[in-house]
C-alpha positions as CSV (number, residue, x, y, z in Angstrom):
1,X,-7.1,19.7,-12.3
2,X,-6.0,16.4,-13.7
3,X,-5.1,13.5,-11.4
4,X,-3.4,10.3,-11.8
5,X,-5.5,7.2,-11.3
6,X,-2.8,5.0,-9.2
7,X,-2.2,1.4,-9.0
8,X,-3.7,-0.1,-5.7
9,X,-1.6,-2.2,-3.3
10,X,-4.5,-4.5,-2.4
11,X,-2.8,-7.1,0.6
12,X,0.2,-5.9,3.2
13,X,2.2,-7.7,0.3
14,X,1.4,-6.9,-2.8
15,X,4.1,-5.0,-5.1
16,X,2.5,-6.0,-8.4
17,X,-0.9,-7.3,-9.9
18,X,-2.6,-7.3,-13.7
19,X,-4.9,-4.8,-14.9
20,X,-7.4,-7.4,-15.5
21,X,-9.9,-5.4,-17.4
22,X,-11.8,-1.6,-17.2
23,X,-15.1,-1.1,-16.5
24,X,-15.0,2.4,-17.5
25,X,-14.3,3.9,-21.0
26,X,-12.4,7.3,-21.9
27,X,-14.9,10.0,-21.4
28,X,-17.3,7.8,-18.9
29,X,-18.1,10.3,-15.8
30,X,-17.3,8.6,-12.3
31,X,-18.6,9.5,-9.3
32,X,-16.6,8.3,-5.5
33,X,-17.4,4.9,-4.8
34,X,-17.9,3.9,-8.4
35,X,-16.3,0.4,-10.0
36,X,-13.7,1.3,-12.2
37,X,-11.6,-1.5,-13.1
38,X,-10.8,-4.9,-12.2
39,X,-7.4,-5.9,-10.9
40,X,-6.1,-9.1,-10.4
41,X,-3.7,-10.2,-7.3
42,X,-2.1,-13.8,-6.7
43,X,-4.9,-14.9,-4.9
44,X,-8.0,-13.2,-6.4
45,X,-9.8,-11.0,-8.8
46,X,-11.0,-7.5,-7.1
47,X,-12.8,-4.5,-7.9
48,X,-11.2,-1.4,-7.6
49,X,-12.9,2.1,-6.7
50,X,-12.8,5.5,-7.7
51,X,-11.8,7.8,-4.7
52,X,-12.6,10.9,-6.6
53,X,-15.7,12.3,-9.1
54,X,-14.7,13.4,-12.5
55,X,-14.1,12.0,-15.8
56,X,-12.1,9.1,-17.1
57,X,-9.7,11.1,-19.5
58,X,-7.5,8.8,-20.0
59,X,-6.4,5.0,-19.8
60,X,-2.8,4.9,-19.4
61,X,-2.0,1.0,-18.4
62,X,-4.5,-1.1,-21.0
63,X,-7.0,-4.0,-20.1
64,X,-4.7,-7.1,-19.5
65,X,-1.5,-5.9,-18.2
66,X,0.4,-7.9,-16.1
67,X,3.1,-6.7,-13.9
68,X,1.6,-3.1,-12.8
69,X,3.9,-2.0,-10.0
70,X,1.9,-0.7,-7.0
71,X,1.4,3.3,-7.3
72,X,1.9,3.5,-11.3
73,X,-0.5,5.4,-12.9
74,X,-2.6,3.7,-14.3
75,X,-5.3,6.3,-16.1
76,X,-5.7,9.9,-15.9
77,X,-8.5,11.8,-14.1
78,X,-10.1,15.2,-15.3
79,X,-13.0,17.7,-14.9
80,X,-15.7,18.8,-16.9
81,X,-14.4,20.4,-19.5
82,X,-10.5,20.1,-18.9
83,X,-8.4,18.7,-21.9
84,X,-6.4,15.5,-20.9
85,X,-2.4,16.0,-20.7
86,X,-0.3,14.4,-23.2
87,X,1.1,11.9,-21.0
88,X,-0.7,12.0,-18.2
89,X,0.2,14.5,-15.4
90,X,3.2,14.6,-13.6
91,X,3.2,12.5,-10.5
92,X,5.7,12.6,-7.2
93,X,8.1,10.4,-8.3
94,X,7.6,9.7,-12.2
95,X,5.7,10.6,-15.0
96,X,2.5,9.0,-16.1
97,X,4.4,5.9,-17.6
98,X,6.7,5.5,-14.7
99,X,6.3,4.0,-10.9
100,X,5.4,6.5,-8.3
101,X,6.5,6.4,-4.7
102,X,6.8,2.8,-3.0
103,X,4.3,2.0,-0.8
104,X,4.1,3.2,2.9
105,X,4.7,0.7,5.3
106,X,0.8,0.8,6.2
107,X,0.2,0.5,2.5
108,X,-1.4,3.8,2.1
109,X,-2.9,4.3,-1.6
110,X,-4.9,6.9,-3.8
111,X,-8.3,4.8,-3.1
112,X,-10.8,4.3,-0.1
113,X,-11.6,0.4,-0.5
114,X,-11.9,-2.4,-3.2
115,X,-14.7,-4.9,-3.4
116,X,-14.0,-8.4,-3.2
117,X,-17.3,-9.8,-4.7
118,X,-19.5,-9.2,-1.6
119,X,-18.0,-7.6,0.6
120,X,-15.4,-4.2,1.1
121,X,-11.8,-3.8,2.4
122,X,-11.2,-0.4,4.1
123,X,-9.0,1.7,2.7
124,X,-5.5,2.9,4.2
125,X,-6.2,5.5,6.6
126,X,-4.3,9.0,5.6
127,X,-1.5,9.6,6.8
128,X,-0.3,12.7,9.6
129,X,1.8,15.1,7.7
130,X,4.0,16.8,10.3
131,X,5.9,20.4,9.7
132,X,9.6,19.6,9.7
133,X,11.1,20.7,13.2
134,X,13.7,23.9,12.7
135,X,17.5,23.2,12.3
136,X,18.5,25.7,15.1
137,X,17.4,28.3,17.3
138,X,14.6,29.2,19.2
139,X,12.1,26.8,17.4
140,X,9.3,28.6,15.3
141,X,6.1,28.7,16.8
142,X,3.7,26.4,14.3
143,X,2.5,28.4,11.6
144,X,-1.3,29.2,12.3
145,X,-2.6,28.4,8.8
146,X,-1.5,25.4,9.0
147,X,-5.4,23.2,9.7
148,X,-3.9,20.7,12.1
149,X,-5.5,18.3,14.8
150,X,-4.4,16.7,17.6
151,X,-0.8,15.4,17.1
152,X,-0.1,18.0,14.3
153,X,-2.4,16.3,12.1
154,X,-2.9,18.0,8.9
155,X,-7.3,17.3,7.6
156,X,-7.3,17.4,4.3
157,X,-9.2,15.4,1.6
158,X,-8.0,13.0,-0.7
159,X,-8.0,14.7,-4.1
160,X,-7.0,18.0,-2.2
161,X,-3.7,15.5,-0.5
162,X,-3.0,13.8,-4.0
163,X,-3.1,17.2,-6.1
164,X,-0.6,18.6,-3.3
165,X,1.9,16.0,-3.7
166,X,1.7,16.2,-7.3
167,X,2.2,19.9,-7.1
168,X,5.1,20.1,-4.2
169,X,3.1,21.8,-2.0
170,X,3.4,21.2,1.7
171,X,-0.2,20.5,3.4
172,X,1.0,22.5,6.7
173,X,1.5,25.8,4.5
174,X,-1.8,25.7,3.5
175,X,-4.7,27.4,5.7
176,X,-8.0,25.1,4.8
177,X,-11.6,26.7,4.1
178,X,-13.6,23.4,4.4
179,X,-15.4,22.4,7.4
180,X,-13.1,22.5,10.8
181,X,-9.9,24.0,8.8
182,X,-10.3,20.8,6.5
183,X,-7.6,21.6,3.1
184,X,-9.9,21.3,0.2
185,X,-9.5,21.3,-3.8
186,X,-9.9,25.0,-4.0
187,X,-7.3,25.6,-1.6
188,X,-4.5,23.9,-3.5
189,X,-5.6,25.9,-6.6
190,X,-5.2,28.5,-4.8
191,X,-1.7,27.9,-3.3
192,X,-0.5,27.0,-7.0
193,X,-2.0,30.2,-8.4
194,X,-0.2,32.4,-5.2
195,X,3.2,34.2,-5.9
196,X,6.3,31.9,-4.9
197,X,8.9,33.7,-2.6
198,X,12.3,33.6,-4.4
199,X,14.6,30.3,-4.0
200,X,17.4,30.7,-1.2
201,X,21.1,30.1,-2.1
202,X,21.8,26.6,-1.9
203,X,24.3,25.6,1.0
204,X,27.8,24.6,0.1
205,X,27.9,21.0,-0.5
206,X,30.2,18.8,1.5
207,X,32.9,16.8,-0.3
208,X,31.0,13.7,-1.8
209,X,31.8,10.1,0.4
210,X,34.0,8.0,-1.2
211,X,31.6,5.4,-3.4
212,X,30.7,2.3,-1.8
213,X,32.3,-1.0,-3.0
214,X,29.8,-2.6,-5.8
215,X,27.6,-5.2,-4.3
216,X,28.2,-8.4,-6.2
217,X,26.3,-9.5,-8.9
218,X,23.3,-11.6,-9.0
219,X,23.6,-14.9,-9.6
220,X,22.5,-15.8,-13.8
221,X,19.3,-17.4,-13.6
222,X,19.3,-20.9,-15.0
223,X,18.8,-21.0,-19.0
224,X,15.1,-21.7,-20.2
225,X,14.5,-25.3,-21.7
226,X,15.0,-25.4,-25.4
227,X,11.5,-26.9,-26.4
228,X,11.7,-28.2,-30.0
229,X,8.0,-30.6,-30.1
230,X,5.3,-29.4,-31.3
231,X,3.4,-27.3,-28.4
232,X,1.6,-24.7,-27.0
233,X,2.2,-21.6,-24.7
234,X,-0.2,-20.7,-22.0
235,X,1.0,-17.6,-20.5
236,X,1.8,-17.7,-16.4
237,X,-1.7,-16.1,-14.7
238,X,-0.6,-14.1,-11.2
239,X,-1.5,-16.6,-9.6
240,X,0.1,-19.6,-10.7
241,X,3.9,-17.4,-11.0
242,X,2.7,-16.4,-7.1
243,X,2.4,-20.4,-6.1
244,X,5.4,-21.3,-8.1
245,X,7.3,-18.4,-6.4
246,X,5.9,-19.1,-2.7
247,X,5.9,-23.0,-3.5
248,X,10.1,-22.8,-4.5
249,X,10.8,-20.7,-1.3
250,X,9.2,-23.0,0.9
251,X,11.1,-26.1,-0.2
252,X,14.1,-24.3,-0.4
253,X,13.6,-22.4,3.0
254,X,11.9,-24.2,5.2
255,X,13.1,-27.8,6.9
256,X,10.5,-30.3,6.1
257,X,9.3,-33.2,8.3
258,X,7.1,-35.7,7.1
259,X,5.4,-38.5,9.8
260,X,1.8,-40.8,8.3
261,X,-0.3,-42.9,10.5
262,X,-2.8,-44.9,9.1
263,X,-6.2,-44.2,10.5
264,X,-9.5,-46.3,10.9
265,X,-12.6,-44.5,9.8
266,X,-15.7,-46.6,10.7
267,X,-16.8,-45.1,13.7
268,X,-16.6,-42.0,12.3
269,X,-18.2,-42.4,9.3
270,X,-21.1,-43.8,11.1
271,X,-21.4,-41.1,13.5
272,X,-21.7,-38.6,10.5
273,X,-24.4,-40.6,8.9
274,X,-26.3,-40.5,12.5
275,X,-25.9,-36.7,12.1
276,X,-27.0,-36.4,8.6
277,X,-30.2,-38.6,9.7
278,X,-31.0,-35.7,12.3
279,X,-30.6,-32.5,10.2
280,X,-34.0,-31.2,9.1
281,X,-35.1,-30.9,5.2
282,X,-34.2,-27.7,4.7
283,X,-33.8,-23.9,6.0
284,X,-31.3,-22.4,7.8
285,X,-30.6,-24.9,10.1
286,X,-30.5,-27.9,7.7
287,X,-26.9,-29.4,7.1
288,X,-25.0,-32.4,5.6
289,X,-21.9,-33.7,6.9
290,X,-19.1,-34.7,4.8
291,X,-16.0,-36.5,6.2
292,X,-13.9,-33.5,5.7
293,X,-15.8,-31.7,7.8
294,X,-15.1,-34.0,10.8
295,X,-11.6,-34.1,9.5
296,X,-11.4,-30.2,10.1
297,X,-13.2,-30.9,13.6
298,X,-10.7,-33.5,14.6
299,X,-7.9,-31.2,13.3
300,X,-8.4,-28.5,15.3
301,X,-9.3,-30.4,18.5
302,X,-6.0,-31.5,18.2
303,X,-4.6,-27.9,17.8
304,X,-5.8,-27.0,21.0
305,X,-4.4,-29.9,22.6
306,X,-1.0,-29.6,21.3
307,X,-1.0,-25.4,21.3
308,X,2.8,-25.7,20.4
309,X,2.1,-27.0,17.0
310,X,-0.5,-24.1,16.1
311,X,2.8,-21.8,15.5
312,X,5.2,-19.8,13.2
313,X,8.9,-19.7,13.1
314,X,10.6,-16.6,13.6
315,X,14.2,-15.6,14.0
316,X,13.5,-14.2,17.2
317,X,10.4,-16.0,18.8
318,X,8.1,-19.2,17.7
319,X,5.1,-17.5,17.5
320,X,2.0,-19.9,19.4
321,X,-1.5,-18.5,17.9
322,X,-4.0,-18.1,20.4
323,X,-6.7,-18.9,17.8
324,X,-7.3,-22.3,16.0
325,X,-7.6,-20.6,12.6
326,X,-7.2,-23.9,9.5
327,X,-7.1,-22.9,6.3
328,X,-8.3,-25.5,4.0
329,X,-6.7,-25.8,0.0
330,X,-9.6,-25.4,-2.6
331,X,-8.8,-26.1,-6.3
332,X,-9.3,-23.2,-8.5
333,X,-8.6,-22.8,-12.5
334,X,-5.9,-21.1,-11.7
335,X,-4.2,-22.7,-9.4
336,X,-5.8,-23.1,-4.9
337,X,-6.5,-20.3,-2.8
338,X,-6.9,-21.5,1.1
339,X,-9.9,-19.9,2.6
340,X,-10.0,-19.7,6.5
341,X,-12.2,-21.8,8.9
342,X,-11.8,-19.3,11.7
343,X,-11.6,-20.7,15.7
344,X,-12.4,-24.5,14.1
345,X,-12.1,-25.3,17.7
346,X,-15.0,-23.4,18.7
347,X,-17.5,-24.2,16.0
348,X,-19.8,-27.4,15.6
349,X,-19.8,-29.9,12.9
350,X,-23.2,-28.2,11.4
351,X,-21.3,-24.2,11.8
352,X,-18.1,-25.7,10.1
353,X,-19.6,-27.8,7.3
354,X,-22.0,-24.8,6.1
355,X,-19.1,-22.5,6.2
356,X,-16.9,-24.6,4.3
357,X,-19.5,-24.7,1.9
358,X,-19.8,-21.2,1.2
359,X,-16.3,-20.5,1.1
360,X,-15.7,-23.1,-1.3
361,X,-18.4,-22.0,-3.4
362,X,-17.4,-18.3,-3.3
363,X,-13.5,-19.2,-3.6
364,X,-14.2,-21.3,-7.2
365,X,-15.8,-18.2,-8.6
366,X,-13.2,-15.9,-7.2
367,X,-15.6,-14.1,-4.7
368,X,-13.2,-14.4,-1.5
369,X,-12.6,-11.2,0.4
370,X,-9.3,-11.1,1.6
371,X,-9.5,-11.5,5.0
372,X,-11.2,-14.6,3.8
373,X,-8.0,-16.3,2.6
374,X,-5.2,-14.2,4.6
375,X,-3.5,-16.0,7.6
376,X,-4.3,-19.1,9.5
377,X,-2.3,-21.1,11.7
378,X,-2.3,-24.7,10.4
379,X,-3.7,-25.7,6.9
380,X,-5.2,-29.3,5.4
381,X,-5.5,-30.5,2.1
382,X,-7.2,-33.1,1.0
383,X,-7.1,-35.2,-1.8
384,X,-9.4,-38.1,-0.7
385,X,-12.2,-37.2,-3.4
386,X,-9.2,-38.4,-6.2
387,X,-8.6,-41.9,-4.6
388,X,-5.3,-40.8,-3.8
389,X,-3.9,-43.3,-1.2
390,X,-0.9,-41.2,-0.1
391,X,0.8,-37.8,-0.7
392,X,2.9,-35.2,1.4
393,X,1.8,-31.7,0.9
394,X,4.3,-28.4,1.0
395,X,4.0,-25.8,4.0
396,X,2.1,-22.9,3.3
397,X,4.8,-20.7,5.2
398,X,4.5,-18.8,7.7
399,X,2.5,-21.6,8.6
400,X,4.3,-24.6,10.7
401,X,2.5,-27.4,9.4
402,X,0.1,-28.9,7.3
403,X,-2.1,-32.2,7.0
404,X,-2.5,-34.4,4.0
405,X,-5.8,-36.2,3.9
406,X,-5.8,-39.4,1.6
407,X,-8.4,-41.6,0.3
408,X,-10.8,-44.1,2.9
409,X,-10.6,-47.6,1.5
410,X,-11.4,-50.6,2.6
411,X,-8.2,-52.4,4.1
412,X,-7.1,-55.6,6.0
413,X,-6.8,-55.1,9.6
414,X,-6.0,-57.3,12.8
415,X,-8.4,-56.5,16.1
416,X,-7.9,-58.6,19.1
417,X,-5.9,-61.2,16.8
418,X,-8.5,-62.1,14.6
419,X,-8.1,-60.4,10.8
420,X,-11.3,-57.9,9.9
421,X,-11.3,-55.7,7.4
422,X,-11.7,-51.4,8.0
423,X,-12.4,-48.4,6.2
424,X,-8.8,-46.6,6.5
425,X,-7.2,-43.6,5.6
426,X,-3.8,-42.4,5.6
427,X,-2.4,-39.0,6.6
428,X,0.8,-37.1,6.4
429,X,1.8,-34.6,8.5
430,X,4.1,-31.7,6.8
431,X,6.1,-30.0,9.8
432,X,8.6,-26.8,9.9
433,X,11.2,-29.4,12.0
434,X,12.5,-25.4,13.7
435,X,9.2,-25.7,15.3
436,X,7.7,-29.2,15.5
437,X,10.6,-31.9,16.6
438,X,10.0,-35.5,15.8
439,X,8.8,-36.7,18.8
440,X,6.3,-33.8,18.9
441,X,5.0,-34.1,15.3
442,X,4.5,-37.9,16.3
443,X,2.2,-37.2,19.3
444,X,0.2,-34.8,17.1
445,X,-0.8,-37.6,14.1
446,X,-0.9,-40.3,17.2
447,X,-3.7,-37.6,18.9
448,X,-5.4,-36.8,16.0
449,X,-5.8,-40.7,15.3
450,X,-7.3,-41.3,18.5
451,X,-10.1,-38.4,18.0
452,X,-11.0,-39.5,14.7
453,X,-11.2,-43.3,16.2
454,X,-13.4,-42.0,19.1
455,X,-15.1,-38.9,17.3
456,X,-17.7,-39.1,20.0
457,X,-14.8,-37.0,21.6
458,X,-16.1,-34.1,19.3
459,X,-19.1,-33.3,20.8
460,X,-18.0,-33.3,24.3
């Protein structure tokens, strides 16, 4: 039986993504588990995989496509042998060209997992299907075709769930033949090729409600700029619409707070070329330190010392993270993704800096797995590399703060009344002021200051 290839919903989040390309052609067999296609999110590009064996019949949403709602079908899978519907087939919700059901809350979608360049997200689990309970009476014992486990859990497997829905057929109606009661393909066949008992009268209808009062109109968006020079287009990526969307909300949303300190980096610096001097050749244990590295370090040493400002607002609760997760901006072609140094404060300077290192490498080529680049509690971003000798940087909500790393230069500086001259920096702390008050944000740049003057203090 033909069945609808679906668009996945690959993050909690995600209502839409491009079809980047396929890697299968019309008439290609596909077995569980192979790579079919290659769809693109707002943070990454991952590969999608066929849940069921068959053949490719049909591709319904071409290589390219932006804007593929979650749970449209996207191609059209057949047997051996079986001629391709015009169309597509008929899905719960919409035809082949239209949007299926939304998501489920636990984002529950026709596939097992997607690969990430190296590494697998699981799959939704399914999801209990339980016999609606009678309207009155003595309730109806359950029926006992009905292949349930505990909690009235219907087994069934996914192409034999997925041709049920498309067909109307209720899962607890069916008695299953596969191993423990499990519902299989032939079982739906046969419940599709089974007499139906003859419709009941519908119920009177009740008078219809009285409509509600129209909701009001959405505000016009703003006019696009009349461009009249001589140009170029480049169409929007995911991506950068995703950070332009998330970017405007967080501006417009969120209170910023900005407090800079300047901060002396000698001792630092020379404490990371002792480190350096101690690090063998190579292998597995070899390592080289770069300032950021001890910036990340000092960052989430001061986390743990101010646990208040490792939080998220909410309308009910500031949320305080238990875990010093910092999620550190990388430059992309597309735009930054933010990969995760997970418990910063737990790791050493060798652990961090080879971490880093990966995850940068894998987040320019867009191999980041998900849980790679998803949450965190605080992020940095640092421009130092560029010169740049100041900048405030934009929340990355749900995130309460964020630290802007400028350039080290060689400044003018007074010590016990006599003028020397320093290698200093200057950083800018970006605060949610519903979470981080004044006074607060200003003991976290003065603590972080003091560790990064005293970095000995790191490897206590």
């Amino acid at each position: 039986m033909a069945t609808n290839i679906l668009m996945p919903a690959l993050s909690p989040t995600m209502t839409e993504g491009t079809l980047a390309r396929w890697l299968k052609k019309e008439g290609d067999t596909v077995k569980s588990g192979d790579v079919i296609a290659e769809i693109e999110t707002d943070k990454a590009t991952m590969e999608f995989e066929a849940v069921d064996e068959g053949i490719l019949g049909k591709i319904l949403v071409p290589d390219g496509t932006e804007g593929v709602k979650v749970n449209q079908p996207i191609g059209v899978m057949v047997e051996e042998g079986e001629a391709v519907p015009s169309g597509g087939t008929s899905a719960a919700g919409g035809t082949a060209g239209e949007a299926g059901p939304a998501p489920s809350p636990s984002g529950s979608v026709a596939m097992e997992g997607v690969q990430a360049a190296g590494g697998k997200v699981a799959g939704a689990a399914e999801q209990p299907i339980t016999p609606p309970a009678p309207t009155g009476g003595n309730p109806a014992p359950a029926p006992s075709a009905a292949p349930a486990g505990q909690g009235g859990r219907v087994f069934a497997s996914p192409l034999a769930r997925r041709m049920a829905e498309q067909a109307g057929i209720d899962l607890a109606s069916v008695k299953g033949s596969g191993p423990n009661g499990r519902v299989v393909k032939s079982d739906i066949e046969a419940a599709q090729a089974a007499p139906k008992p003859a419709a009941a009268q519908p119920a009177p209808q009740a008078a219809a409600p009285a409509p509600a009062p129209a909701a009001p109109a959405p505000a016009p968006k703003p006019a696009a700029p009349v461009i009249t020079a001589p140009h170029k287009a480049v169409p929007h990526s995911s991506m950068r619409k995703v950070i332009a969307r998330r970017l405007s909300e967080s501006k417009q949303t969120v209170p910023h707070f900005y407090v800079s300190i300047d901060v002396e980096l000698d001792a630092l610096m020379k404490l990371r070329a002792d480190l350096n001097a101690r690090s063998p050749k190579d292998g597995p244990n070899a390592y080289k330190l770069s300032v950021n590295d001890l910036v990340i370090k000092a960052t989430a040493a001061t986390l743990r010392k101010l646990p208040q400002t490792n939080a998220t607002w909410t309308d009910d609760a500031t949320i305080i993270y238990d875990d010093v997760d910092i999620s550190i901006a990388v430059s992309i072609p597309d735009g930054l993704i933010t990969p995760i140094i997970r418990r910063a404060d737990q790791k050493g300077l060798a652990t961090i800096s080879n971490e880093m290192k990966d995850l940068a490498a894998r987040a320019k080529s867009g191999k980041l797995k998900p849980e790679e680049f998803q949450g965190g509690g605080f992020s940095i971003s640092n421009m130092g590399m560029f010169g740049v000798k100041q900048f405030s940087a934009i929340i990355n909500p749900p995130q309460a703060g964020i630290l802007a790393v400028s350039a080290g230069e060689k400044r003018p500086v007074v010590k016990d009344g006599q003028l020397a001259v320093a290698t200093v920096m200057t950083v800018t702390l970006s605060v949610d002021h519903r979470v981080i008050d004044g006074a607060l944000a200003a003991e976290w740049v003065s603590t972080f200051k003091s560790i990064v003057e005293d970095p000995l203090s790191l490897m206590l």
